[in-house]
N, C-alpha and C positions, 0 to 999 in steps of 0.2 A: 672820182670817188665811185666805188662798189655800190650798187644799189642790192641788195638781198630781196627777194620774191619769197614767198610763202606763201604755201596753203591749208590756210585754217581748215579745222574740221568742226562743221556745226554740229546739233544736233539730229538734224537732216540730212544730212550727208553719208552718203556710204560707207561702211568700212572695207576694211581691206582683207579680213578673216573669210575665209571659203564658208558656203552657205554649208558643207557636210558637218562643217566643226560645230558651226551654229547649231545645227539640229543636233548634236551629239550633245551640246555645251547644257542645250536648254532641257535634255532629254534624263543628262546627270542633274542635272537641278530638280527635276520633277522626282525622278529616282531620291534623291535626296529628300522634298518634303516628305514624300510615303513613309521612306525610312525616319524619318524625326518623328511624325504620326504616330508609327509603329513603336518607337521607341519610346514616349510620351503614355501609350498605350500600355506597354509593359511595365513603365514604370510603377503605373495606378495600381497595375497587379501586382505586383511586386509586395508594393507595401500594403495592399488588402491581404497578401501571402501572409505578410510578417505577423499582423495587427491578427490573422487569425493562428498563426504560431504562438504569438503572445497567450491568445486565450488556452490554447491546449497545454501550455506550460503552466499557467496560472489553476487550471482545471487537474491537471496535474501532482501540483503539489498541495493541492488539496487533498487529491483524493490518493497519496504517498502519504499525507498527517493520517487520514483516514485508517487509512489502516497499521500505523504507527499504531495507531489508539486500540482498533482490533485483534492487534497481535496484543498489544498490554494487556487486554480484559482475556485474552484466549490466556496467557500466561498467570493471572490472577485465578481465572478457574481452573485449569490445570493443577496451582498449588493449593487452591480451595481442594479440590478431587483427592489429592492426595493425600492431606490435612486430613481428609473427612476416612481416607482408609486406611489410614495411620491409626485413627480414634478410633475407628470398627475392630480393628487387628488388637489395639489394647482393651476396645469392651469386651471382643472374644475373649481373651487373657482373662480379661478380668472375672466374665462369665463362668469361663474352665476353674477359674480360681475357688470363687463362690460354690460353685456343685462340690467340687472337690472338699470343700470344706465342710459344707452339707452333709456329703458321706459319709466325710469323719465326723460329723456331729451323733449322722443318725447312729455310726457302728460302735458311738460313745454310748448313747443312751440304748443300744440294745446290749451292749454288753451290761452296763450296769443294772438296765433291767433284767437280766438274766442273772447277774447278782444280788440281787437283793429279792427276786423269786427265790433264788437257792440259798440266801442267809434266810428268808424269812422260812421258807421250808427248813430248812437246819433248825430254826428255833422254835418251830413249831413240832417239831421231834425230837428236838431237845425236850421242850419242856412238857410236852407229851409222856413220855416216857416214867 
C-alpha cells in the first residue's frame, strides 16, 4: 500500500509568494483604503453639493413666482397708465368741447345782445319820432 505525505501549511508557516509581491500586494491594499477614504469623502460632498443645489432651486422658484407677481402688478399699472391717458385724452376732448361751446354760447348772447340794443334802439326811434 501507497503511503501519501503532505505538508500542511499553518498559520505559521511560510508562504510560497516572493516577499516583492507581498510589498506590492499590501501596498495596493493601502492604495485601496485612501482611495475608499477619499471616495467616502467625496461622497459627503457630493450630497452637501445636492442638499445645497436643492436650496437654490427651491430659492429659485421662489424668487421666478416673485416676479411672476412683479411683472403682473408692472402690467396692471401699465394698463392703469393708460386707462388714466385714455381719460385725460377724453377729458381734453371733452374740455375742447365745453369752451367750444362756451364760445358759441357767448357769440349767441353777444349777437343777441346786439339785437335787441338795435330793436330797442329801433323802437326807441320809432317811437320817438
Amino acid at each position: 500500500m501507497l503511503t501519501y505525505s503532505a505538508i500542511s501549511q499553518r498559520s505559521d508557516s511560510s508562504s510560497c509568494i516572493p516577499n516583492y509581491q507581498l510589498r506590492e500586494a499590501v501596498r495596493l491594499i493601502e492604495v485601496g483604503k485612501i482611495d475608499s477614504a477619499i471616495i467616502v469623502k467625496q461622497d459627503s460632498i457630493i450630497a452637501g453639493q445636492k442638499r445645497i443645489i436643492t436650496n437654490k432651486n427651491t430659492q429659485l422658484s421662489i424668487y421666478l413666482e416673485k416676479i411672476k407677481t412683479y411683472d403682473n402688478l408692472v402690467s396692471a399699472y401699465k394698463s392703469q397708465i393708460t386707462q388714466l391717458n385714455k381719460a385725460g385724452t377724453v377729458s381734453d376732448d371733452w374740455i375742447k368741447a365745453l369752451r367750444k361751446e362756451v364760445k358759441q354760447q357767448r357769440t349767441q348772447k353777444t349777437i343777441i345782445g346786439i339785437a335787441a340794443i338795435l330793436g330797442i334802439g329801433t323802437t326807441i326811434y320809432l317811437f320817438a319820432r
